[in-house]
N, C-alpha and C positions, 0 to 999 in steps of 0.2 A: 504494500500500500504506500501510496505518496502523495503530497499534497503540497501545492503551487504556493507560495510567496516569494515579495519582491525582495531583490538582489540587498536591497538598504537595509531589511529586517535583519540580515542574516549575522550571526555572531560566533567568533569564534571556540571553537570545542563543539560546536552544532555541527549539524550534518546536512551535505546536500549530495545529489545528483549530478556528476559529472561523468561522460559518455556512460551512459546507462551503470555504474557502477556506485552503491554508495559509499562516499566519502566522507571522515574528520575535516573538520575545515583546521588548517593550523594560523593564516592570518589573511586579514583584510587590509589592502590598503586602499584607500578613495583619493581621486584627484578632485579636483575645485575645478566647477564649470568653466567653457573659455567663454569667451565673444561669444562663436559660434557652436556652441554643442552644449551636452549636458555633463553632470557630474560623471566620472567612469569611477569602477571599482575592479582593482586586482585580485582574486583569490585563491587561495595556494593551500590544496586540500592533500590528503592522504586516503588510496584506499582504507576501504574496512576490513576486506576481507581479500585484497590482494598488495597492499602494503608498495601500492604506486605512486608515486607523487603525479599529479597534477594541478593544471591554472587555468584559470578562465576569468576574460577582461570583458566586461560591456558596462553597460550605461546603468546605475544604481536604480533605475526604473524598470530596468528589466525583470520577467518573473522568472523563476530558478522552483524547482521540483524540488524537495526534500524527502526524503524516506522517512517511514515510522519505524524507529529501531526499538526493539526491544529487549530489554534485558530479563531475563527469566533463571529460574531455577529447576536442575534435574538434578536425580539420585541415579550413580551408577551402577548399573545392573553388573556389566560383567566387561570383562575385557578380556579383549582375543586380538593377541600382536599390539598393534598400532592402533583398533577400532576401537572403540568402548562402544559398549551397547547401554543410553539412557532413557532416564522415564523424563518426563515432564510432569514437574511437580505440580502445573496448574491444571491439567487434562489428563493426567495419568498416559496418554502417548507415548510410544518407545520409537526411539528412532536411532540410527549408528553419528557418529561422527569420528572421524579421520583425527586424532590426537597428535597434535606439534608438537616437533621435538623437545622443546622449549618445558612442554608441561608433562613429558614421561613420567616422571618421579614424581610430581604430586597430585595424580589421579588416581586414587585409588577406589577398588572395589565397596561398594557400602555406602561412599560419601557421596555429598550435595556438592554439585560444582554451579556456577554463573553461567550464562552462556549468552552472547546477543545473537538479534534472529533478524533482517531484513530483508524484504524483497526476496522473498523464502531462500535465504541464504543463510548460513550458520558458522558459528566460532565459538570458542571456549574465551570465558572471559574472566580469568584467572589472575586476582590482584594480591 
């Protein structure tokens, strides 16, 4: 799911849409209107779920899509290799996800981990 606001609204650690992928915004800059034109804004975003930087320049009037991200809670059911098999804790749904290297060692079998969900895309979100 996503929902359209203007480029002016948007603030940094928020999330937008950039080429269909959603993004961390990590900063905004804005120029001052000339003579002829309107104000523009710079923004220099980071995948969420593929950890790519991108930018994108237009007019602070412009509208910009934002994703509904959500952060949720599963219990792991089981792990096999690199997958863990989880519940979601809001719907009791089981579904696999692919476990970064990054989090081998503190996923374990039994516990509650974080996870954000966007644009039916998934990551562990392990602070």
């Amino acid at each position: 799911m996503k929902i359209q606001v203007e480029v002016k609204e948007l603030k940094e650690g928020k999330y937008a849409i950039v080429d269909d992928e959603p993004c961390v915004i990590k900063s905004i800059s804005k120029s001052k209107p000339g003579k002829h034109g309107s104000a523009k804004a710079r923004i220099d975003v980071i995948g969420l779920f593929d950890n790519q930087k991108r930018s994108i320049v237009g007019p602070v009037s412009d509208k910009i899509y934002v994703p509904v991200v959500e952060r949720k809670n599963a219990q792991v059911l089981s792990i096999s290799g690199d997958i863990a098999q989880l519940m979601d804790m809001g719907d009791f749904s089981t579904f696999e996800m692919k476990i970064p290297d990054e989090y081998k060692e503190r996923i374990k079998e039994g516990e509650e981990v974080s996870f954000l969900t966007a644009m039916g895309k998934m990551k562990f979100d392990l602070r």
